[in-house]
C-alpha positions in Angstrom: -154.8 77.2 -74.8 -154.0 80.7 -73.2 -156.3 79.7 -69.9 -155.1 76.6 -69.6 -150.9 77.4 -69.2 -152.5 79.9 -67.0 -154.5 77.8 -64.8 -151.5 75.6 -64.7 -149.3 78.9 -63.6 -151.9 79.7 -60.8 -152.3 76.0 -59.1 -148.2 74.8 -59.6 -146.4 72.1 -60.3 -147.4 69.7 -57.7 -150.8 69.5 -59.2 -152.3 65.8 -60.4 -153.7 67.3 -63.8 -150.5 69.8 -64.5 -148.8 66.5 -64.2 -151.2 64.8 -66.5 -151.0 68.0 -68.8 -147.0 68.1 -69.0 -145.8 64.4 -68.4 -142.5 64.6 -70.1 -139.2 66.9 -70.4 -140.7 67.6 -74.5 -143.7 69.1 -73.3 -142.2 70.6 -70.3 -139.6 72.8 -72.8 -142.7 73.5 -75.1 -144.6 74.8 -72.3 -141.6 77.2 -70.5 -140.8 78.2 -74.0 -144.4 79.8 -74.7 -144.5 81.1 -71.1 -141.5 82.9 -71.6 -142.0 84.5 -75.1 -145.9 85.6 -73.4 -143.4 87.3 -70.5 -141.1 88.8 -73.1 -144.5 90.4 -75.4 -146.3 91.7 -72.3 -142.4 93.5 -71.9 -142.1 94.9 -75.2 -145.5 95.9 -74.7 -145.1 98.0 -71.7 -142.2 99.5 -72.8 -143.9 100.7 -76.0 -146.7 102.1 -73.5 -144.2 104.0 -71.6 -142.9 105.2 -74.6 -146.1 106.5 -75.7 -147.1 108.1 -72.1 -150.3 106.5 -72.1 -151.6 107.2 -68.4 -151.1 104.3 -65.5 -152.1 101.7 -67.7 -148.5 100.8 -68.9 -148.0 98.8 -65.8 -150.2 96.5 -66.9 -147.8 93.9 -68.9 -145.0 94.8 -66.5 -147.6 93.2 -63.7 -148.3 90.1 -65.9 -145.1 89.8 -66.3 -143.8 89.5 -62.4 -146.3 87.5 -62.2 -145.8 85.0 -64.8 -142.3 85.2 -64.6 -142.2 84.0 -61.1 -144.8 81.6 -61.6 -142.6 80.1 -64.2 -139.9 79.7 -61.8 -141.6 78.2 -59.3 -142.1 75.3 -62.4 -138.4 75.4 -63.6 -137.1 75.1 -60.0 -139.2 71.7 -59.2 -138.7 70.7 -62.6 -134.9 70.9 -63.5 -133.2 72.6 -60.6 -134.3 71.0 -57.7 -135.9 67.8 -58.7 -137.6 65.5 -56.0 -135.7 62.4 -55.8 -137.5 59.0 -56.0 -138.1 57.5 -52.7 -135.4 54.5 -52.2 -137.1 51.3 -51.0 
């Protein structure tokens, strides 16, 4: 399950299958709420590395979690802030 929320980070929103993978607003919340407790472990995580002065690797999770964090974003922007509006015929 891990590689696939991650797959969908990488390609977007936009994408046929993410759209076939999160149809509705339910699976939509379920999705940004696991993406955003994996942002707020890799977090926790660094900060227990920097804690523990373990070399450069400590930057790690803080990487993973710019990353994903902005990914994320990027999904609730299209999804809930700036929805596309349905072309009027």
């Amino acid at each position: 399950m891990g590689i696939v929320i991650f797959i969908c980070l990488l390609t977007g929103p936009h994408t046929k299958w993410v759209k076939r993978f999160l149809p509705n607003t339910a699976n939509r919340v379920i999705f940004v709420v696991i993406v955003t407790g994996m942002v707020a472990a890799w977090i926790v995580q660094g900060t227990e590395l920097i804690n523990h002065a373990k070399g450069g690797e400590q930057y790690f999770p803080f990487a993973c979690a710019i990353l994903c964090g902005g990914a994320l974003y990027r999904f609730v922007h299209v999804w809930w802030v700036r929805p596309e509006k349905p072309a009027v015929l």
